[in-house]
C-alpha positions in Angstrom: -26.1 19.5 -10.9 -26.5 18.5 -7.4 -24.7 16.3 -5.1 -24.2 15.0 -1.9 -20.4 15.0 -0.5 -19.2 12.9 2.0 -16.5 14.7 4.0 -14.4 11.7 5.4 -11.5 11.7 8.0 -7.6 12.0 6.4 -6.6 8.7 5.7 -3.1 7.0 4.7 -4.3 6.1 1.3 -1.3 3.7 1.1 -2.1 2.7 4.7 0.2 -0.4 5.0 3.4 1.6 3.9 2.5 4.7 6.0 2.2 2.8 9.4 5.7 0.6 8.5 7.7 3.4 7.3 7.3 6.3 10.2 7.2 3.6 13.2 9.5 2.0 14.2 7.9 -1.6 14.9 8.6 -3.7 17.8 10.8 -7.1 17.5 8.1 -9.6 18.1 7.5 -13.4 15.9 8.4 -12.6 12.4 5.1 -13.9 10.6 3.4 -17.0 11.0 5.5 -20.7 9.7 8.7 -19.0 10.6 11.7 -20.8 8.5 14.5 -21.1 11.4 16.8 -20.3 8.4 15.5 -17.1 7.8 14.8 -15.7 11.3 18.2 -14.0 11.4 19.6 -14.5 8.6 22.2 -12.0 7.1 22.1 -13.0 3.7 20.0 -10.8 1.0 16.0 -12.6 0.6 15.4 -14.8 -2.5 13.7 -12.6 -5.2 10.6 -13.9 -6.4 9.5 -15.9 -3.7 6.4 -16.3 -2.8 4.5 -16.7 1.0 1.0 -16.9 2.8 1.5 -13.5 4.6 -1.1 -11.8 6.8 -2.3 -8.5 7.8 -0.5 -9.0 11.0 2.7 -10.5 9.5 3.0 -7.3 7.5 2.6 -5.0 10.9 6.1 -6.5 11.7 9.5 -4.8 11.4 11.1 -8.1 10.0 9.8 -11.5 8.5 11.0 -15.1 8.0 7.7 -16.9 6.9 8.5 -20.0 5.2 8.2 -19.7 1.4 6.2 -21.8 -1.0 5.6 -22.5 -4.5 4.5 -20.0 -6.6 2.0 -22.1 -8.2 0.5 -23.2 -4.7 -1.7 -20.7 -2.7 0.1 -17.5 -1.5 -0.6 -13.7 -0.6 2.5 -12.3 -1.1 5.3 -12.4 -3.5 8.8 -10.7 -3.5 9.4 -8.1 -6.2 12.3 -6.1 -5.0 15.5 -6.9 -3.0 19.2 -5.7 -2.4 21.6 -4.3 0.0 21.3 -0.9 1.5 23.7 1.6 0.6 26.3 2.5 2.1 24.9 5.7 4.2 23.1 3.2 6.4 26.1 1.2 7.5 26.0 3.3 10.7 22.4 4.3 11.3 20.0 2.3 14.0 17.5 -0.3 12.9 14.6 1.6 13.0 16.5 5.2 11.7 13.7 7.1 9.8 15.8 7.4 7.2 15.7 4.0 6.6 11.9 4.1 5.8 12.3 7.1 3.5 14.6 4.7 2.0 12.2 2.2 1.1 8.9 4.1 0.0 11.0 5.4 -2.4 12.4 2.4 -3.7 9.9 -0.6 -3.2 6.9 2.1 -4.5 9.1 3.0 -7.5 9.6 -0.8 -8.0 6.3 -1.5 -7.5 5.0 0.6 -10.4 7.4 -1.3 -13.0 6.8 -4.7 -11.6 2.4 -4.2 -11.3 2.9 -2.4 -14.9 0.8 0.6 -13.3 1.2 4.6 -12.5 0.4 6.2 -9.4 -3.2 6.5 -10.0 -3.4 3.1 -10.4 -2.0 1.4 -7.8 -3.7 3.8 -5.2 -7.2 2.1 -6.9 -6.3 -1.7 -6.3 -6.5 -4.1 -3.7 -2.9 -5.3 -4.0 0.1 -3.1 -2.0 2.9 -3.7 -0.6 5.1 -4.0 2.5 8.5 -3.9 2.9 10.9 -5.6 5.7 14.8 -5.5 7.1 16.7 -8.1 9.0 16.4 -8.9 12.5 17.6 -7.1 15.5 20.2 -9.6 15.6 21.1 -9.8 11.7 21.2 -5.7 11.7 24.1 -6.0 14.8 25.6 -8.9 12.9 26.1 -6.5 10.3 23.2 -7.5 7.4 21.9 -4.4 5.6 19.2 -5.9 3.0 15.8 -4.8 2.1 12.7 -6.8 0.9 9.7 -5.5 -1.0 6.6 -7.5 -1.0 3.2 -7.7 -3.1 0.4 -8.5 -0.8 -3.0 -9.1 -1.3 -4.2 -6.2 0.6 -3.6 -3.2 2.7 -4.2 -1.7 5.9 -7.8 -1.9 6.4 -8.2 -5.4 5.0 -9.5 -7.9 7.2 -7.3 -10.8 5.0 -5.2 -10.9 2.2 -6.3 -12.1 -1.2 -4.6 -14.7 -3.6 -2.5 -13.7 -6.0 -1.4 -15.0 -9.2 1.1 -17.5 -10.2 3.5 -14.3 -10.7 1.9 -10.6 -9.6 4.4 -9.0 -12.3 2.0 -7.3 -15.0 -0.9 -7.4 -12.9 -2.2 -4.0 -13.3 -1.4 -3.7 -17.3 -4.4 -2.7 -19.5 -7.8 -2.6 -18.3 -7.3 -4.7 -14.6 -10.1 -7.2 -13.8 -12.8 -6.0 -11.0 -11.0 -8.8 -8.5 -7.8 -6.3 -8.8 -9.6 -3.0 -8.1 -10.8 -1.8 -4.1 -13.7 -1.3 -3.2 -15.6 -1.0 -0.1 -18.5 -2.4 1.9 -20.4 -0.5 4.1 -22.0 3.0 4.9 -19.1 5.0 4.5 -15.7 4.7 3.3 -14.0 5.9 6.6 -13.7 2.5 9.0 -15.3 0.3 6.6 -13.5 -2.7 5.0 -11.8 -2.8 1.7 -12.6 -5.4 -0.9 -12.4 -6.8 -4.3 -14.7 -5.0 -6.7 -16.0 -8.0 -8.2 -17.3 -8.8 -4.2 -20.5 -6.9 -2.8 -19.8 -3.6 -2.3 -21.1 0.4 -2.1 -17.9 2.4 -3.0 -15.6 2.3 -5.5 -12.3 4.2 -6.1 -12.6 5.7 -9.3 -9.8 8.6 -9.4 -7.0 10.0 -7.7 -5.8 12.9 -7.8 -2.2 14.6 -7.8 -1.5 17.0 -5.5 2.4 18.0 -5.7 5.6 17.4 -6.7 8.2 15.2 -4.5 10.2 18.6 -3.7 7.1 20.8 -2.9 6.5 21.3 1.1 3.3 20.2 2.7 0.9 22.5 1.9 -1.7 22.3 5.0 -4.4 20.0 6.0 -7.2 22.6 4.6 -5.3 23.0 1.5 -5.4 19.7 0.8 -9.1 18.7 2.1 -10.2 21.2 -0.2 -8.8 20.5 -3.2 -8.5 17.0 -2.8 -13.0 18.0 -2.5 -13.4 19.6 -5.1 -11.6 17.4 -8.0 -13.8 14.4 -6.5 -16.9 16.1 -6.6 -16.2 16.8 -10.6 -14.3 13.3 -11.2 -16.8 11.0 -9.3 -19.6 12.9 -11.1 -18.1 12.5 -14.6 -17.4 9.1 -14.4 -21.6 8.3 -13.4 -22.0 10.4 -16.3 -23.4 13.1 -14.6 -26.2 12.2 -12.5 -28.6 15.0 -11.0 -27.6 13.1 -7.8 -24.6 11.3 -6.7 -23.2 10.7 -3.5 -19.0 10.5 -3.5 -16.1 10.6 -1.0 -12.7 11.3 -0.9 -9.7 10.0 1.3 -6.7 12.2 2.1 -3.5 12.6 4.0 -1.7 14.4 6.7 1.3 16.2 6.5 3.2 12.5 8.0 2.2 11.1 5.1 3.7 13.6 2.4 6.8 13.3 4.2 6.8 10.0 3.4 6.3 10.5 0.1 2.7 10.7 -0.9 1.5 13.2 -3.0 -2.3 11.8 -4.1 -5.8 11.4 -2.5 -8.4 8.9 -3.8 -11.3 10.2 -5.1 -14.8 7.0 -4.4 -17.9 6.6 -6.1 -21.4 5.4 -4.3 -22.3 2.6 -6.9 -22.9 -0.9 -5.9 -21.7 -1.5 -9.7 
């Protein structure tokens, strides 16, 4: 059997979460339609609630974008909210620990509420964000988290529509609409969309690559193996072409910190 590997650039395979969790984000508009109400509100979000959120409305540290009906057109919906616990009464706004915090929460949410494991939900168009309260809430004393479902991720040029309700999403066998692909020459810089949208790549496995208690194991380490899995997955699931062209997406050592243990194997298939 022969192939021909594309050897792409480490990427944040959960690129929204990644760039919100280990940054702390400026205090700038929180989203577009603000709600007054919201703005700096100390009071825990409404679970459940739904918004028209953009790519740049989940790049912020906090949000107050007016909510509207579920059944009307919207591109994110709230899954997960509460208070923080108590060993961040003390800590500043924008304390890593705070981000550690929430990948492990709003991803472990995000599982039950998609119905989806890991593999899954690294292979779909739909991620999710997470935000605090403002700079002024967090000194008034709020200490509440919200976990969103957007219709996207980092390298999405706009969100898609979701359902009435996201929850069950991913159960069974998820319709193409649900599942990221990507258009263009290669999968490094090129945009993410839909699978049932043109496309030349799809993200057909993932593979594992530690436990949460295991220490990074090294950039070559990872490359490697994250390589050769692909080149067998990708080439299994074309039913073993003489030919195939796949790629891979993998992470730095930033990333398993924040919790990440698994890199995306991608199929050349316009199918």
């Amino acid at each position: 059997m022969s192939y021909r590997p594309r050897r792409l650039a480490p990427l944040a395979t959960l690129g929204v979460l990644v760039a919100l969790l280990l940054s702390a984000c400026g205090e700038a508009a929180q989203g577009g339609d603000t709600d007054p109400d919201q703005v700096d509100s100390v009071e825990v979000p409404e679970l459940g609630a739904c918004r028209v959120l953009s790519p740049e409305d989940v790049a912020q540290a906090s949000n107050a974008t007016r909510t509207v009906d579920c059944t009307e057109r919207h591109t994110a919906q709230t899954y997960a909210v509460g208070e923080l616990p108590e060993e961040f009464e003390d800590v500043a706004r924008d304390d890593p620990s705070l981000g550690e915090f929430a990948y492990r929460t709003c991803s472990a949410k995000f599982l039950k509420f998609l119905g989806a494991d890991e593999s899954m939900v690294m292979r779909t168009v739909v991620n999710w964000a997470w935000f605090r309260p403002s700079e002024k809430a967090w000194e008034d004393g709020a200490r509440w988290y919200r976990c969103d479902v957007v219709g996207g991720g980092e390298q999405s040029d706009r969100f898609v529509t979701l359902p009435t309700t996201a929850e069950g999403l991913l159960l069974g066998r998820p319709q193409d609409r649900w599942m990221v692909c990507v258009a263009g020459q290669s999968v490094t810089g090129s945009p993410r969309t839909p699978c049932n949208e043109p496309h030349d790549w799809r993200a057909v496995s993932a593979i594992k690559l530690g436990e949460p208690e295991e220490p990074y194991p090294g950039d070559r380490v990872v490359e490697v193996k994250t390589r050769d899995f692909c080149s067998t997955a990708v080439g299994a699931w074309l039913n073993y072409p003489v030919n195939y062209d796949f790629a891979y997406t993998w992470f730095h050592e930033a990333e398993w910190e924040a919790g990440n243990r698994r890199s995306v194997c991608w199929a050349k298939t316009p199918d």
